[in-house]
C-alpha positions in Angstrom: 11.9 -21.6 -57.2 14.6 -19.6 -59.0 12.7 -20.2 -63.0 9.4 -19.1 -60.7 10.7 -16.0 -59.2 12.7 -15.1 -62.7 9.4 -15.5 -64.8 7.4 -13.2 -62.1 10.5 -10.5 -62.4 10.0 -11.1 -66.6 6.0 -10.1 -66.4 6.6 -7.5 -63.9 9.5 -5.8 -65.8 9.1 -6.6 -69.3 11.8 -8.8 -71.1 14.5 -10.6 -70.3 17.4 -9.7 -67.4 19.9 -10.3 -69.8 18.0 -7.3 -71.9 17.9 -4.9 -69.6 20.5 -1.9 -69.5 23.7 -2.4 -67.2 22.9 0.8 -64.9 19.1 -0.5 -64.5 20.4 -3.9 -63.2 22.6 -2.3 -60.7 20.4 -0.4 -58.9 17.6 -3.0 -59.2 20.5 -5.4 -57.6 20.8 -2.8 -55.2 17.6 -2.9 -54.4 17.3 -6.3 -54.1 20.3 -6.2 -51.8 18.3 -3.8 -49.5 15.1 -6.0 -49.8 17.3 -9.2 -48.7 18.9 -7.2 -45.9 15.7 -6.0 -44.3 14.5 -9.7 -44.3 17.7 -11.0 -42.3 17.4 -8.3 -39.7 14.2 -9.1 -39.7 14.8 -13.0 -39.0 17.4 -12.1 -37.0 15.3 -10.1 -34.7 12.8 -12.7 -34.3 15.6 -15.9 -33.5 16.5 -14.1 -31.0 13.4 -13.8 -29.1 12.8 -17.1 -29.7 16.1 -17.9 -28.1 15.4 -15.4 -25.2 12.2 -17.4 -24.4 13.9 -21.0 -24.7 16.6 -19.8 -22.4 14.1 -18.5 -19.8 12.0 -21.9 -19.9 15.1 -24.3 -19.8 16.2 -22.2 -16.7 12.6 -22.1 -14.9 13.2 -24.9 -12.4 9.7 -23.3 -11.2 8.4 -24.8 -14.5 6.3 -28.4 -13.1 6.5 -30.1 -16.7 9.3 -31.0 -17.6 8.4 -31.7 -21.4 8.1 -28.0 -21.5 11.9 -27.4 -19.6 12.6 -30.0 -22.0 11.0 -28.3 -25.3 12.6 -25.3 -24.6 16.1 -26.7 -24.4 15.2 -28.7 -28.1 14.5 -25.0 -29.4 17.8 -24.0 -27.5 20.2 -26.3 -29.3 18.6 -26.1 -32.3 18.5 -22.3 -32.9 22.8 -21.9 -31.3 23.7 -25.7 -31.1 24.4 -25.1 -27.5 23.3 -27.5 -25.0 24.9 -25.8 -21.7 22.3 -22.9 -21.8 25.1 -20.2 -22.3 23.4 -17.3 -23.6 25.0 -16.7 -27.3 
């Protein structure tokens, strides 16, 4: 994954990393920083509905199937490792 992603970076910015001026690798690092940032938030946004969704369906006792109850308490413990339901 890492030799794929380098070689793309390579053909995209001509030459090697280790070629490249100091101040152009730190603010392309910055940049990448920023990039990786966005994505977490990102991720982080998303989990939590997720977890907002298992929480409401392990706590619908109005829910008939129980496999779904069920389901949604899987999802719960797997996304906090909490199997009490206590919102995290």
């Amino acid at each position: 994954m890492i030799d794929n992603k380098y070689r793309r970076g390579q053909a995209q910015h001509g030459g090697n990393l280790w070629g490249m001026p100091t101040a152009k690798v730190v603010e392309a690092s910055l940049e990448e920083a920023t990039d990786q940032m966005t994505y977490l938030l990102t991720l982080r946004q998303q989990i939590r509905i997720i977890m907002e969704l298992a929480h409401e369906g392990m706590k619908d006792d109005s829910v008939c199937a129980t496999t779904a109850r069920e389901n949604c308490r899987t999802i719960w413990y797997v996304l906090t490792g909490s199997d009490d339901g206590a919102k995290i």
